[in-house]
C-alpha positions, 0 to 999 in steps of 0.5 A: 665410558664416562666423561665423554666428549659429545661431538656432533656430526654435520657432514664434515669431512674433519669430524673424525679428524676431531675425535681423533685430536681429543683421543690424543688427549686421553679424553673419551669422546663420541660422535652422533649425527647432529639430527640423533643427539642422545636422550642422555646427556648425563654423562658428557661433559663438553659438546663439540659442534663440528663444520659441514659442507652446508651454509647457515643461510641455505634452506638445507641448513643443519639444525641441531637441537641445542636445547639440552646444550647450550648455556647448560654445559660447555660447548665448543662450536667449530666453524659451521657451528660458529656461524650456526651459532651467529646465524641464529642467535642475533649476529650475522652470517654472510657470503665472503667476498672471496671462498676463505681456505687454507693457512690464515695467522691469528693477528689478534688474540684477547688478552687472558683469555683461557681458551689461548693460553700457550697460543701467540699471535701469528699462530697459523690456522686453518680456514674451510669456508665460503660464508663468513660471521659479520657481526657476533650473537647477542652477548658475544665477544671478539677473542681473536682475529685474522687479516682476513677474518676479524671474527676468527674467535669469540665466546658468548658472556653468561654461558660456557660457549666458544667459537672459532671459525677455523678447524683445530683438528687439522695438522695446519693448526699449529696450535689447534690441540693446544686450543682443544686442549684449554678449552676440554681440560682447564674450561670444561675441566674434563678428565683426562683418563682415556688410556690404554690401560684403562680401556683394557681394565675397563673392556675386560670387566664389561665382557667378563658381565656380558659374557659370563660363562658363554662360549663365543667364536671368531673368525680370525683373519691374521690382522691387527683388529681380528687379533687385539679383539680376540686376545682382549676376549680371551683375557676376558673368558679364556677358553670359552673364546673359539678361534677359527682362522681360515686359510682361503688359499690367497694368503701370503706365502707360508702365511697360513702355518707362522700366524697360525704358530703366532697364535697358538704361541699367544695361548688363543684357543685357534683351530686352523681350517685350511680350506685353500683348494675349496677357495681356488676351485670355486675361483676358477675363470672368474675374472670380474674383481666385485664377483671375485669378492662375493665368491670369496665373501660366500666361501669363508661363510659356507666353511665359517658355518660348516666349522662353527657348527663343530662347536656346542652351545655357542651364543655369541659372535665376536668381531674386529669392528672398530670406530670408522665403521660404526660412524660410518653407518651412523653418520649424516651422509647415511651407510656407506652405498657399497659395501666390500666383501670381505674374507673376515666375519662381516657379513654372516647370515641371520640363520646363525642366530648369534648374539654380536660383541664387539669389543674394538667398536669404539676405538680407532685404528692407531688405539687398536695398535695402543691397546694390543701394545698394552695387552703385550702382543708381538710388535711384529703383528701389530705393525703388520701392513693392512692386507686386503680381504679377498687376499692375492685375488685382485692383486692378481688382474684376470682370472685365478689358478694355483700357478698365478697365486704360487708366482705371486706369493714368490714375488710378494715374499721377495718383495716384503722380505727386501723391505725388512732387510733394507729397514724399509717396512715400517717406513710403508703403510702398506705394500705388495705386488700385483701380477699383470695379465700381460706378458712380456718378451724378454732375455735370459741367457741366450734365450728369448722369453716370453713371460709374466709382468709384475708390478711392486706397490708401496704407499704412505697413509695414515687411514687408506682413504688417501695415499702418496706412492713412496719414493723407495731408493732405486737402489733398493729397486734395482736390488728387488727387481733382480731378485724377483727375475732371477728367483721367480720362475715365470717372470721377466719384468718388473715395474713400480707403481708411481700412482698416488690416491686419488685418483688412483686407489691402492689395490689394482682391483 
C-alpha cells in the first residue's frame, strides 16, 4: 500500500487503538516496534510515536532511532513519545505530583494553530501518565493546556513535529480524531484513499501476480475472516481456490449442511469433509479443556492433510490471518506466551511444505466486515457472532460424548434462534450456551427429576479482550428458559451468566 502512516510501538496498550482511529480516516497506516523501524522509509508519509508503560527517565527507556524521522517528515508524538521528545531534546521530564489519568479539558489552545482547527477550549481529553513535561525542547512552543498540565501540546519551529501528552485515539477524546485527522490529512497532506474498494482492487491484483496459475487451498471454518479470505481469493483465481470445510462434530446444530449450502451458493469450489465421529471418538473421557484444544487442534491436521493430499499439485496454503495477530507476534512485548488450538488452519506442520498467503493480514476485525460487505457477501454471514475453535467442547465443562453434544446443540439452537426472533442478536457480540457437569433435582409434571444445568452467555464487545454481560429483558429470559426445559430433553435448569471480562472470560473453559 502507499502513503502509509508509520506507527511506532512502545508497548502501549492503545497503539492498536491508534491504527484503528487513523483506519477510520481511510489512511493506511502499520505498526512496527520502535526497536524494528523499517529500512525504508519511502513510502510513509507521517510517523506517529505511540505512549508506553515506561518513563523517559528510567534506565529501561525506549529508544527509537529518530534519525530517518524527525525534521525529515511529519511526526506526531503522543505522550510518551511527547516526553521522549522533551527528555532528550533540551526540555525536562519530571514525576507529577499526582499519577495524571483520565478526563482533563483543554483550558488553553493557541490561536490559528492547524493541528486545532474545529477543537474548542474545554474540549475533554484523555490523560495516562505518571511523569509529566516541565519545561519544553529547544525551539518548541506551548499550543495547549489543561488545569493540570500547562504542556498539554506543542510543536517544535524548524520541523513538522507535534506532541500532545494525552491519547486522541480513545473514546474519552472528544475531539482526539479531529486532532488525528488535521494533523495526518491538512499538516502531513496524507491521502485519504484506504477503502474497501480499494483495498479489493488492489488485493485482487497482488494475488492475481503472486498466484498466477497455482492451485491454493484453505481450510474454511464457516467464520467471518475464513470467508472473506476465501471469496477475495476466489476472485482473484477462481477455481484454482480448494476449499476444505471440516465438520469436527461440535458445531452448531445443522450447522455443517446450511454453511456448506451458503458456500456453495457463494460460487467457492467447497468439498465438505464430515469427519464428526472421528472428532467425538478421539474426544472420549478427556475432561481437561487445553488437551481437548490440542486433541482437536491435532485431528482437523490429521483430516486437513489426509483431504489436501487429494489435491495434485498444490503450492500454496491460504489463511484468515488478520492484523491483531500479526502485531502480536511482532510487537514489543514479543509472541504472545500461549498460543490456543485452533480447529482452523494454524498450526500445520512443516511436512506440508506449502507456501502461505494471507490476504486479510493487514486488516482489522470490523475492515474484514467493510470488505466482505464490499465483495457482496450475505450480511447474515458477515454478522455472525465469533464462534470459538474447539466448538461446543469447552462449552461442554467435563468430558464429551455425543448425548452431551446433541443437549447442547438443542439448547444453543433455542437460545440463538429466540435472539433473532426477539431482535436481539445484532445487539450481542457474542452468545451461546454451556452445559454444567452437574445435575439438578427438579419437577415435570407429577415427577421428580433428576437432570442437566445449562447456563446462556450473552456479552457486548467490540474486540473479546474485555467484555460486559448483556442485560437481556427478563421477559426474554423467561421466555427462552421455558422453551429450552420444555423442548430439551435431559434438562431442568436454566441460569444466566452475569459475569463481565475480566475478571471472567467469555468461554467457560
Amino acid at each position: 500500500m502507499q502513503h502509509n502512516v508509520l506507527i511506532l510501538d512502545f508497548g502501549s496498550q492503545y497503539t492498536q487503538l491508534i491504527a484503528r482511529r487513523v483506519r477510520e480516516l481511510n489512511i493506511f497506516c502499520e505498526i512496527f516496534p520502535y526497536n524494528h523501524i523499517p529500512s525504508d522509509l519511502s513510502s510513509y508519509k507521517a510517523v506517529i510515536l505511540g505512549g508506553s508503560p515506561f518513563s523517559v527517565r528510567g534506565e529501561d527507556a525506549p529508544h527509537p532511532d529518530l534519525s530517518q524521522i524527525r525534521g525529515k517528515m511529519p511526526l506526531l508524538a503522543v505522550c510518551y513519545g511527547a516526553q521522549y521528545l522533551a527528555h532528550f531534546s533540551g526540555g525536562e521530564v519530571a514525576a507529577s505530583n499526582t499519577r495524571e489519568y483520565g478526563r482533563a479539558n483543554l483550558s488553553y489552545i493557541k490561536e490559528g494553530e492547524t493541528f486545532f482547527d474545529g477543537v474548542s477550549e474545554n474540549s475533554q481529553v484523555w490523560m495516562s501518565h505518571s511523569d509529566s513535561i516541565k519545561a519544553l525542547p529547544t525551539n518548541a512552543v506551548k499550543l495547549a493546556s489543561t488545569h493540570d498540565v500547562e504542556y498539554a501540546a506543542y510543536k517544535i519551529e524548524g520541523e513538522t513535529t507535534y506532541a500532545i501528552q494525552y491519547h486522541p485515539e480513545v473514546y474519552h477524546s472528544t475531539d482526539g480524531k479531529k486532532m488525528l485527522e488535521n494533523f495526518l490529512v491538512k499538516i502531513a497532506e496524507v491521502p485519504q484513499n484506504f477503502t474497501p474498494n480499494a483495498f479489493v482492487d488492489e488485493m485482487v491484483a497482488e494475488l492475481k501476480e503472486k498466484l498466477g496459475n497455482d492451485k491454493v487451498v484453505l481450510g474454511l471454518s464457516g467464520g467471518v475472516d475464513s470467508t472473506v479470505a476465501a471469496v477475495l481469493l476466489n476472485k482473484a483465481i477462481g477455481q484454482n481456490l480448494y476449499c476444505i470445510f471440516v465438520n469436527n462434530g461440535l458445531l452448531r446444530k445443522n450447522e455443517f449442511q446450511s454453511v456448506l449450502d451458503q458456500y456453495k451458493g457463494m460460487g467457492l469450489n467447497v468439498k465438505g469433509v464430515d469427519a464428526g465421529d472421528r472428532f467425538l471418538g478421539e474426544l472420549a473421557g478427556i475432561s481437561d479443556p487445553e488437551t481437548k484444544r490440542k486433541t482437536i487442534g491435532r485431528v482437523f491436521i490429521e483430516v486437513f492433510d489426509d483431504e489436501s493430499h487429494l489435491l495434485e499439485d498444490v503450492k500454496w496454503l491460504a489463511q484468515g490471518t488478520i492484523y491483531p495477530d500479526v502485531i502480536e507476534s511482532v510487537s514489543v512485548k514479543g509472541p504472545s506466551a500461549t498460543i490456543k488450538s485452533h480447529h482452523n488452519v494454524g498450526g500445520l506442520p512443516d511436512y506440508m511444505k506449502l507456501k502461505i498467503v494471507e490476504p486479510l493480514r493487514m486488516l482489522f476485525k470490523d475492515e474484514v466486515r467493510r470488505v466482505g460487505a464490499t465483495l457482496g457477501i450475505d450480511p447474515e454471514l458477515l454478522g455472525r457472532h465469533p464462534f470459538p475453535g474447539p466448538g461446543l467442547s469447552i462449552r461442554i465443562l467435563g468430558d464429551i460424548t455425543p448425548e452431551k453434544v446433541q443437549i447442547l446443540q438443542d439448547v444453543d439452537s433455542v437460545f440463538i434462534e429466540g435472539l433473532k426472533s426477539w431482535g436481539l442478536y445484532d445487539k450481542v457480540w457474542q452468545a451461546g450456551a454451556i452445559l454444567l457437569p452437574v445435575n439438578s433435582v427438579g419437577v415435570m409434571g407429577d415427577e421428580r427429576t433428576y437432570e442437566k444445568v445449562v447456563a446462556l452467555r450473552a456479552v457486548e464487545s467490540t474486540d473479546g479482550m474485555t467484555a460486559d454481560w448483556v442485560h437481556l429483558p427478563y421477559d426474554f429470559l423467561m421466555k427462552v428458559s421455558n422453551d429450552i426445559i420444555n423442548k430439551v430433553k435431559g434438562v431442568n435448569r436454566v441460569v444466566y451468566d452475569i459475569s463481565s471480562k475480566p475478571p471472567a472470560t467469555i468461554e467457560w473453559e
